[in-house]
C-alpha positions as CSV (number, residue, x, y, z in Angstrom):
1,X,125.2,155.7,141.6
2,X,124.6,153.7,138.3
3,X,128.2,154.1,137.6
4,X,129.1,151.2,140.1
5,X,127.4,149.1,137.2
6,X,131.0,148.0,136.9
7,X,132.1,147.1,140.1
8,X,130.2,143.7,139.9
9,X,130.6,140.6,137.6
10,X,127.6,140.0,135.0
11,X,125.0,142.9,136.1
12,X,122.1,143.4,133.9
13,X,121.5,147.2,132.7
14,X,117.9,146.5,133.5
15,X,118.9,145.4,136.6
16,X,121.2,148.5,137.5
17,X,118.6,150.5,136.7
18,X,116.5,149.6,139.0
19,X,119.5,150.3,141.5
20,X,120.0,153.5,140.1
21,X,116.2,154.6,140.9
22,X,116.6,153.1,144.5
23,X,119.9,155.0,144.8
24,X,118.5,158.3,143.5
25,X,115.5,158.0,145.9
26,X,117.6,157.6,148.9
27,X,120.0,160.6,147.5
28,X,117.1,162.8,147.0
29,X,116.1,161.7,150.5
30,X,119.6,162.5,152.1
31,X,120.4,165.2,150.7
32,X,134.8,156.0,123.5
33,X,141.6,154.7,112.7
34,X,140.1,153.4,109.9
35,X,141.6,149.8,109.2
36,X,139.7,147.3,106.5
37,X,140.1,144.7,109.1
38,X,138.6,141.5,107.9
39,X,135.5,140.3,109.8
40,X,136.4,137.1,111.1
41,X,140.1,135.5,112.0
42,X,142.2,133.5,113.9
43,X,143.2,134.0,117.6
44,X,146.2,134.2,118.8
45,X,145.7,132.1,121.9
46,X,144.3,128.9,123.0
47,X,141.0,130.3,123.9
48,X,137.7,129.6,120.8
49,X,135.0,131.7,120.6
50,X,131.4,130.7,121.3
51,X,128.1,131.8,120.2
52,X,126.0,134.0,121.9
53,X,123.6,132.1,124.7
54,X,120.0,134.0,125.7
55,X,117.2,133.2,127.8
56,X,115.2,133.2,124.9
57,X,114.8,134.1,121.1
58,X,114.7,137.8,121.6
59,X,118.3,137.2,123.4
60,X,120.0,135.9,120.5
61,X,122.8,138.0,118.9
62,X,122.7,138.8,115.1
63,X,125.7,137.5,113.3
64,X,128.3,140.3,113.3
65,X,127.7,143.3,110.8
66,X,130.4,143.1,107.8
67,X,130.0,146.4,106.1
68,X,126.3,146.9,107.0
69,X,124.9,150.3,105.7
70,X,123.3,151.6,108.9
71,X,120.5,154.8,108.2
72,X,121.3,157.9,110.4
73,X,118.9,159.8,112.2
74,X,119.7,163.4,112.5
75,X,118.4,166.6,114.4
76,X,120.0,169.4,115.0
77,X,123.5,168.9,116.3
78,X,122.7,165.2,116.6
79,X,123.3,162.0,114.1
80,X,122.6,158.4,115.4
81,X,122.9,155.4,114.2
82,X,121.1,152.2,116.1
83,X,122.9,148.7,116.0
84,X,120.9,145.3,116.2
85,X,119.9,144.5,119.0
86,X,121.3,143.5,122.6
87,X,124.8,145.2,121.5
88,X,125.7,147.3,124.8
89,X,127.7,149.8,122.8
90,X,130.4,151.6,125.6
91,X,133.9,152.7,125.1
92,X,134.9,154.7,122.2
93,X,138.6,155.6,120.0
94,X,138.8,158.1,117.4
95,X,140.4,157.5,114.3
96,X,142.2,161.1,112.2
97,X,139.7,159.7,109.2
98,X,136.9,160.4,111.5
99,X,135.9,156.7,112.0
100,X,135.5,155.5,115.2
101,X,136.0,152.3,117.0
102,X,133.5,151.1,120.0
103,X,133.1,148.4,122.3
104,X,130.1,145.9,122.2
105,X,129.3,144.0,125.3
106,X,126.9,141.4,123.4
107,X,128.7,140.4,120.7
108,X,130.9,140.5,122.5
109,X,133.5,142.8,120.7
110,X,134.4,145.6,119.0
111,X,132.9,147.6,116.1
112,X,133.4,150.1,113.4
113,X,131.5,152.9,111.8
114,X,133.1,154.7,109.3
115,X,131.2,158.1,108.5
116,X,129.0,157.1,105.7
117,X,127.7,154.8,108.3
118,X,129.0,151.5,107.1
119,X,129.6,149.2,109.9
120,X,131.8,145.8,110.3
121,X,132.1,144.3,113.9
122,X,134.3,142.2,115.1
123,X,133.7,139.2,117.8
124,X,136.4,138.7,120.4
125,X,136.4,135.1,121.6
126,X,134.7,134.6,124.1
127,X,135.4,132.0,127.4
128,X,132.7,131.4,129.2
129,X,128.9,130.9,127.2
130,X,127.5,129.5,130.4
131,X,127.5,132.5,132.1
132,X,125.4,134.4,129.8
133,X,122.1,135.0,131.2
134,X,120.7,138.4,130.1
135,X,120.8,140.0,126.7
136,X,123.9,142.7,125.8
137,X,125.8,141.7,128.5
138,X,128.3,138.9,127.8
139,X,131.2,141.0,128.7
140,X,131.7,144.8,129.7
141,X,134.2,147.3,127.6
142,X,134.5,150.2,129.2
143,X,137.8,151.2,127.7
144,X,138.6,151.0,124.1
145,X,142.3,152.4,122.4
146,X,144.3,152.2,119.2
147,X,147.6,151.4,119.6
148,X,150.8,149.5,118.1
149,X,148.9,148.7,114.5
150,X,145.7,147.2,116.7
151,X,142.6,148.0,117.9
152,X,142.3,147.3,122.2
153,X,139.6,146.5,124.3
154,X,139.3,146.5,128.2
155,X,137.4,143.1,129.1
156,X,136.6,144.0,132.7
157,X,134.1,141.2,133.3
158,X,137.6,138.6,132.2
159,X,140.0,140.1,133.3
160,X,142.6,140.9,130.2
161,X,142.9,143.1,127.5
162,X,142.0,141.7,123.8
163,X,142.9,143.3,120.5
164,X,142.0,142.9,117.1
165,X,144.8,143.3,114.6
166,X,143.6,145.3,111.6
167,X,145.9,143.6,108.8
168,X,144.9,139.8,109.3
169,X,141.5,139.9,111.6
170,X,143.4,138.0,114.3
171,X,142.9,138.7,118.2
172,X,145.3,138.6,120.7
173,X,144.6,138.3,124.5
174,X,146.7,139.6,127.4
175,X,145.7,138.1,131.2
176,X,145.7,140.1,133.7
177,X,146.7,139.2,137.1
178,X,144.0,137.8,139.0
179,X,141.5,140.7,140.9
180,X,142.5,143.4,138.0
181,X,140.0,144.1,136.4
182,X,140.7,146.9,133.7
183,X,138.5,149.6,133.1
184,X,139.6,152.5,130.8
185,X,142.8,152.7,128.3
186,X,145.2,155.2,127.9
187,X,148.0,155.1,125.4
188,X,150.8,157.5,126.1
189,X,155.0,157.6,125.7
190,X,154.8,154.9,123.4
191,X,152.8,152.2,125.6
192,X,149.4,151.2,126.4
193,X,148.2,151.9,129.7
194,X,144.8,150.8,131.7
195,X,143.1,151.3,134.9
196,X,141.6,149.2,137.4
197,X,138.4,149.2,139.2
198,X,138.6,147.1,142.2
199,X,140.1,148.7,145.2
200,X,143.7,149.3,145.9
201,X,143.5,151.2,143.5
202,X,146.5,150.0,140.6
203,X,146.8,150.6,136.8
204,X,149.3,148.7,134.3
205,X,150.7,149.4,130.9
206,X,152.0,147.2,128.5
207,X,155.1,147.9,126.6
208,X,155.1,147.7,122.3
209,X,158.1,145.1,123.5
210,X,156.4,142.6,125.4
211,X,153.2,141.1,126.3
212,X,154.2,141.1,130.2
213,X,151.8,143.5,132.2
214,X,153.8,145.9,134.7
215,X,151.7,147.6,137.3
216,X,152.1,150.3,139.8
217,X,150.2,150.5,143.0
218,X,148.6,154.2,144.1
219,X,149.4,156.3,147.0
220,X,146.5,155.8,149.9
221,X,144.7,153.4,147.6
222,X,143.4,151.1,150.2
223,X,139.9,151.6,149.1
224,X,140.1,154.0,145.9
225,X,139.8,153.1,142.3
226,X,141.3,153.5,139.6
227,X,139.5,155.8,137.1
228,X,141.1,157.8,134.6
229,X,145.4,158.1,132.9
230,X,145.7,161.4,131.0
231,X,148.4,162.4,128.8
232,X,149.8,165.8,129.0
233,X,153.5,164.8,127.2
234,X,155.7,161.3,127.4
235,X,157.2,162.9,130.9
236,X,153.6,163.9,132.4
237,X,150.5,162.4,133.0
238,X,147.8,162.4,135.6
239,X,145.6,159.5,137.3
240,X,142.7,160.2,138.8
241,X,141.1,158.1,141.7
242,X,137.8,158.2,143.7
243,X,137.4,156.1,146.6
244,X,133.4,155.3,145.9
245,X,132.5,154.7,149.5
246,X,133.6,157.9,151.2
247,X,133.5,160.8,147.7
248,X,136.8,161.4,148.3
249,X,138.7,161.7,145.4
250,X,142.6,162.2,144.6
251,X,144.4,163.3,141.2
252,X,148.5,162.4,140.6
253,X,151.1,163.7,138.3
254,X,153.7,161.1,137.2
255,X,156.3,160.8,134.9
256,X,155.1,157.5,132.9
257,X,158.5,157.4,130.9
258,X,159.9,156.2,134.5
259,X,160.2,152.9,135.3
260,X,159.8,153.5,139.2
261,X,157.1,156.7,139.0
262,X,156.1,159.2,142.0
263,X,152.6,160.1,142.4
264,X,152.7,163.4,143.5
265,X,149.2,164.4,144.7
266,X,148.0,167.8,141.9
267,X,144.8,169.9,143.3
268,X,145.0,169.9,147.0
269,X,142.0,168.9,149.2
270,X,138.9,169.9,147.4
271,X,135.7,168.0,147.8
272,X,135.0,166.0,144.5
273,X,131.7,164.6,144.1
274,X,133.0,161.1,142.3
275,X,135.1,162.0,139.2
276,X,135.3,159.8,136.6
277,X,136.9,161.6,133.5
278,X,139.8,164.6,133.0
279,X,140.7,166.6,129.9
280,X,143.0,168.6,129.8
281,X,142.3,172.5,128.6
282,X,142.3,176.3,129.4
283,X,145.5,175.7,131.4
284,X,144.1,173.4,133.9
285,X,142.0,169.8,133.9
286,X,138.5,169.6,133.6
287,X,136.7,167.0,135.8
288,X,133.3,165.4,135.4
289,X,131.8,164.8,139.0
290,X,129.6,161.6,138.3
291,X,128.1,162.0,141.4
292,X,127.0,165.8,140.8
293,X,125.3,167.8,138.2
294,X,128.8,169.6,137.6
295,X,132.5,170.4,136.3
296,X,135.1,170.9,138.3
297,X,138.4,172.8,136.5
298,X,141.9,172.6,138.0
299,X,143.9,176.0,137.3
300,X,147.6,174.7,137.3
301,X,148.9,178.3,137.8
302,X,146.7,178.5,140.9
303,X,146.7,174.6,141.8
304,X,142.5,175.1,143.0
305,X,139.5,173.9,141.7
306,X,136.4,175.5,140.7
307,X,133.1,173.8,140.1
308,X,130.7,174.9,137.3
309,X,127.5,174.0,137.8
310,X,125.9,172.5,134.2
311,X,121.8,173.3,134.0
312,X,119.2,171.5,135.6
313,X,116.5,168.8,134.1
314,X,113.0,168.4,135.9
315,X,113.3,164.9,136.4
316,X,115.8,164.3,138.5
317,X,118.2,166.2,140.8
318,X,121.7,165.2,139.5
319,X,122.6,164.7,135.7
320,X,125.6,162.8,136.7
321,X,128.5,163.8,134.3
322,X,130.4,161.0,133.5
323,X,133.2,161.4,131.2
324,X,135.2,164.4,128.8
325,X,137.3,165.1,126.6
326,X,138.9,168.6,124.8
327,X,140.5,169.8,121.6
328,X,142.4,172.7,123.9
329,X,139.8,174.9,123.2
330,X,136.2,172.5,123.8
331,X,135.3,170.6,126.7
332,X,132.7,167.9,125.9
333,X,131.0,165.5,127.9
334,X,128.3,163.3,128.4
335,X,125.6,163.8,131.3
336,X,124.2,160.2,132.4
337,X,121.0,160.7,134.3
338,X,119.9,163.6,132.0
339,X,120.8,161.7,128.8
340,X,122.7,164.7,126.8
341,X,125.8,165.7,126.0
342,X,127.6,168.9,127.2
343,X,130.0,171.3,125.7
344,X,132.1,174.0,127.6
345,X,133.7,176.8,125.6
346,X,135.2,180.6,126.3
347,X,137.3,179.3,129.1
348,X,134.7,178.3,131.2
349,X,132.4,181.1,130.1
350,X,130.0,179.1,128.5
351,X,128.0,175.4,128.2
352,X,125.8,174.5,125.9
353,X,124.1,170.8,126.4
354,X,122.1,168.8,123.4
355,X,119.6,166.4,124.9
356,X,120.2,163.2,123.0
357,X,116.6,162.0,122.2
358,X,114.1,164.0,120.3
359,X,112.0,165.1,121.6
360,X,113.1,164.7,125.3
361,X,113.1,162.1,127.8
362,X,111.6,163.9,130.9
363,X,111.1,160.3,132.6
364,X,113.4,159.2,134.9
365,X,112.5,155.3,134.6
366,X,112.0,155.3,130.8
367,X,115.8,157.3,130.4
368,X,117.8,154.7,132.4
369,X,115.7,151.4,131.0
370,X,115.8,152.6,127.3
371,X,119.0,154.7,126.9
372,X,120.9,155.2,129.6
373,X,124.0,157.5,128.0
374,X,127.1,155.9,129.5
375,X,130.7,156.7,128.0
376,X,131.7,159.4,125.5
377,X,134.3,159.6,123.1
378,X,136.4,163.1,121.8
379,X,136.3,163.9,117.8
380,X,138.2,166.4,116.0
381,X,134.9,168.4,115.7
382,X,132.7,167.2,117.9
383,X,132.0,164.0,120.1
384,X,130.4,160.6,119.8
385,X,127.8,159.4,122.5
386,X,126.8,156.0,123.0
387,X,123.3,155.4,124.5
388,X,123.9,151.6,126.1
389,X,120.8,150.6,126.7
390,X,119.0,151.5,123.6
391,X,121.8,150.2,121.0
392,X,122.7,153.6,119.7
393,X,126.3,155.2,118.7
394,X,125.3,159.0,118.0
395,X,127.5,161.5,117.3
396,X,127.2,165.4,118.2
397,X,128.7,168.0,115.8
398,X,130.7,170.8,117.5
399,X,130.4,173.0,114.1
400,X,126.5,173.1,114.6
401,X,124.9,176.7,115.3
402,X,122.1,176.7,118.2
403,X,119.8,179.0,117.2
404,X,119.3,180.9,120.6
405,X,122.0,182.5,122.7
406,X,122.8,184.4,126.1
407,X,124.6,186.5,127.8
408,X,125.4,188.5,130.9
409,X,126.3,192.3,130.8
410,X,128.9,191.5,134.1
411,X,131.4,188.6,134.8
412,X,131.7,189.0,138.3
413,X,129.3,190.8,140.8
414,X,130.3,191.5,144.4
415,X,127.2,191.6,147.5
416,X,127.8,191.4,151.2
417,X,125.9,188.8,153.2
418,X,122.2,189.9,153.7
419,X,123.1,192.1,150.4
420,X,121.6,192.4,146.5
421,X,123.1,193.6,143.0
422,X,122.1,193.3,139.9
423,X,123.0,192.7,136.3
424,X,121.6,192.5,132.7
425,X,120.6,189.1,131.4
426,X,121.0,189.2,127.5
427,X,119.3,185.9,125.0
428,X,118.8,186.2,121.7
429,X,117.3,183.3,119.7
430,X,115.2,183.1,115.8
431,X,112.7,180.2,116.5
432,X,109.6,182.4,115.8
433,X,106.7,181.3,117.6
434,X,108.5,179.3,120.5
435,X,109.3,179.7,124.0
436,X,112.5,179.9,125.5
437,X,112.2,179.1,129.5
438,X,115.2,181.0,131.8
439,X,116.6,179.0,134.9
440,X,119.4,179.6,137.1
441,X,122.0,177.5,138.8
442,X,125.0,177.7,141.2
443,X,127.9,176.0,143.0
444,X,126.8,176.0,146.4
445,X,125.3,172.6,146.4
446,X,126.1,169.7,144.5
447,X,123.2,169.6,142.3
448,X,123.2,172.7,141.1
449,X,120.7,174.3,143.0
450,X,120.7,177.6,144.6
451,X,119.8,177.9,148.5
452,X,121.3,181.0,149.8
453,X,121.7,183.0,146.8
454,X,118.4,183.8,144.8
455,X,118.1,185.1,141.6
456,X,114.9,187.2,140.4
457,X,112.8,187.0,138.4
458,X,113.3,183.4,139.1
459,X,112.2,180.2,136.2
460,X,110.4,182.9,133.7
461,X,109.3,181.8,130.0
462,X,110.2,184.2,127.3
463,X,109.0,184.8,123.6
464,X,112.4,184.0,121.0
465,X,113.9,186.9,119.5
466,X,116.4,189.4,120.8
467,X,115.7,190.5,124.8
468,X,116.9,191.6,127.9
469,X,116.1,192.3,131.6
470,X,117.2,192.9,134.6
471,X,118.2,190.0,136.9
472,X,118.7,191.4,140.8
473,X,121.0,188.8,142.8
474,X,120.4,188.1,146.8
475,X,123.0,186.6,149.4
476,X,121.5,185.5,152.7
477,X,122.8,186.8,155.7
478,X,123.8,183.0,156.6
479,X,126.1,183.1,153.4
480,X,129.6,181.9,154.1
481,X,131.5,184.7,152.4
482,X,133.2,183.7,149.1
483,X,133.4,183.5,145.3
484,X,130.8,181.3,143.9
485,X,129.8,180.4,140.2
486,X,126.5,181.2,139.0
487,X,124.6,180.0,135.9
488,X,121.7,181.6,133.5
489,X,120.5,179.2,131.2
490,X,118.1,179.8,128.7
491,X,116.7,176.3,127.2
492,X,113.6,175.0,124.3
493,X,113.8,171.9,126.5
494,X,116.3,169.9,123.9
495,X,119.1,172.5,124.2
496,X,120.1,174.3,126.9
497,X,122.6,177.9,126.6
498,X,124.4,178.8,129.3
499,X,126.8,181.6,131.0
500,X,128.5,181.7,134.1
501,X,129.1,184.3,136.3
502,X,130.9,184.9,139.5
503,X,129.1,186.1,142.7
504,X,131.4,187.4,144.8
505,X,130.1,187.6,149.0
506,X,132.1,189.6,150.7
């Protein structure tokens, strides 16, 4: 999918667009600490930074914000901000003062919004102007961490990991070995650690002692990647691989405070639709399955997977969840295809999902050329969002109300094959006057959509207020007998409420 974006040197967005709508056709066929940094400095290494090239007037890059005021645009549980233009925000860290810290692929560099919206950015040097040729793409930051006193950047297009050191404005660059090209950061037991995109899949980690990279190769990593290093303590973290070609996946324990660490393989053999992100919460890792319009949730005390479908858009048949985070008791993450960010709560009772535009984008070529929602990055309350292509940093606030609800009167509902049951749908909403539309999802297909279970009524549209009926579930006599996860989701079309359910077929 779009996602592979970052598997090739130089790509225009508008150009992996286009690849993205080619690649959705033939699937639908088949089946990111407040520091007063100062805004320029010295580098550290031999290496001067150049201007910005373009192809034109448009292309060139405004000089770097130094404590710009930027206006917010807010509705609902959404605040954005826009940057000037060709600015590629991706890769986000959080600071405790709520400040966050992004990357920006056509400054190139990094940049910093405090919450009144003041912004000061900060241009890493940059090696090679000739090779500009498109706007907001001089480099790619996927990966962006605060660690040791500095602020880090992942420069996959170069090759090495630049920071910005927050007392005297300096940068620092750290070469990586040739054909690493790091993707996202991860600091845990006291170092900072990245991964690596290209196949075998590798990651690193550099020590607060030295500047000399140390890298560890991955069990069966002949043609997996490198996705995602998560932190559970200093003596256990998880990597998680996906081997792009095949959708076969693999998630490792290790003990990073070794200096010779076993990958143990966590999770078994489940089939994982690309992950690309793990957060850890309600006793288990969630998983976003970038290839899929769903969660996947690890139970440690069971060592299985279960995958929660999210809601469907009419626009396209996977939303492509990308990456997550939690708090321990929120799961939020960002949807790329559908352009909105997600939210799972009550241990995997409920998601709720804020489309990020107002009103909603329901084209599918106007959402990837104008917005496309890429990387995501956990607050204390909330997340932040950045929309690539349209220069935007948004934030979502987890403390915001929806006004409309739902609810089912049974968790779990048991049917033989060729069987029905029933249950009590429950919504409750005060927008007086609108329409609330009711749609249902499962887990038996990747997307989300329901084949041989059926739910009736089926799509209905309801007045808001408080309501109930009577929803009557049906398993085909074809159903492979199981447990499988079933969604109600009641939506205006710019949030969607949901709650699972199981359907047992015995």
């Amino acid at each position: 999918m779009e996602r592979f974006c970052r598997r090739r040197r130089a790509v225009s967005p508008k150009y992996l667009a286009a690849l993205a709508i080619v690649l959705f056709v033939s699937a639908a066929l088949a089946g990111y600490y407040s520091y007063g940094i100062q805004a320029s400095g010295t580098t550290a290494t031999s290496s001067t930074t150049t201007s910005s090239t373009s192809t034109g007037s448009s292309c060139v890059s405004a000089p770097p914000a130094n404590g710009a005021r930027l206006t917010p645009t807010t509705f609902g549980a959404i605040t954005e901000y826009t940057l000037s233009a060709n600015r590629t925000p991706a890769g986000f860290a959080v600071a405790p003062d709520g400040s966050v810290w992004f990357g920006e692929w056509g400054l190139p560099g990094v940049g910093h919004l405090l919450p009144n919206g003041t912004l000061t950015e900060y241009r890493w040097p940059y090696p090679d102007s000739s090779a500009v040729s498109l706007c907001g793409q001089e480099t790619q930051i996927w990966g962006v961490a605060l660690w040791n006193g500095t602020v880090w950047g992942a420069d996959n297009l170069y090759s090495r990991l630049v920071s910005v050191n927050p007392a005297t404005g300096q940068t620092e660059e750290v070469n990586l070995t040739s054909g690493i090209f790091p993707y996202t950061l991860a600091v845990g037991a006291g170092d900072l650690w990245f991964t690596d995109n290209i196949a075998p899949g590798t990651i690193g980690k550099l020590t607060p002692s030295s500047t000399v990279v140390q890298y560890y190769t991955l069990p069966n990593s002949k043609n997996a990647l490198s996705e995602y290093i998560l932190f559970q303590n200093d003596t256990r973290a998880f990597v998680l691989t996906a081997d792009p070609l095949n959708f076969k996946a693999a998630l490792y324990s290790f003990n990073p405070s070794s200096a010779n660490p076993t990958f143990t393989p966590v999770g078994g053999n489940q089939t994982l639709y690309e992950p690309s992100g793990i957060a850890l919460a309600d006793g288990g890792i969630w998983a976003t399955e970038h290839s899929a319009s769903a969660m996947a949730f690890l139970n440690f005390t069971t060592d299985r997977w279960t995958i929660y479908p999210t809601s469907t858009v009419p626009y396209v048949p996977t939303v492509l969840t990308y990456f997550d985070g939690s708090n321990g008791t929120a799961v939020w993450f960002n949807e790329h295809y559908s352009n909105r960010m997600g939210v799972i709560t009550g241990g995997g009772r409920y998601l709720t999902e804020y489309s990020i535009t107002n009103p909603p984008l329901f084209n599918i070529t106007t959402i990837l050329e104008n917005y496309n929602m890429v990387t995501m990055g956990l607050a204390a309350d909330g997340a932040w969002f950045a929309a690539a292509t349209a220069g935007i940093v948004g934030f979502v606030n987890g403390s915001y109300s929806p006004p409309f609800s739902i609810a089912t009167s049974s968790t779990s509902l048991s049917l033989a094959p060729g069987g029905s049951t029933q249950t009590d749908i429950r919504y409750t909403g005060n927008l007086p006057g609108a329409n609330l539309s009711l749609q249902f999802e499962d887990n038996e297909f990747y997307n989300g959509t329901a084949k041989l279970l059926t739910f009736s009524p089926g799509t209905i549209t309801t007045s808001a207020g408080d309501s109930s009926f009577t929803l009557t579930v049906s398993a085909s006599s074809s159903i492979v007998p199981g447990t499988y996860v079933a969604a109600a989701t009641v939506t205006n079309g710019s949030i969607y409420r949901t709650v699972y359910f199981d359907v047992v077929v015995t």
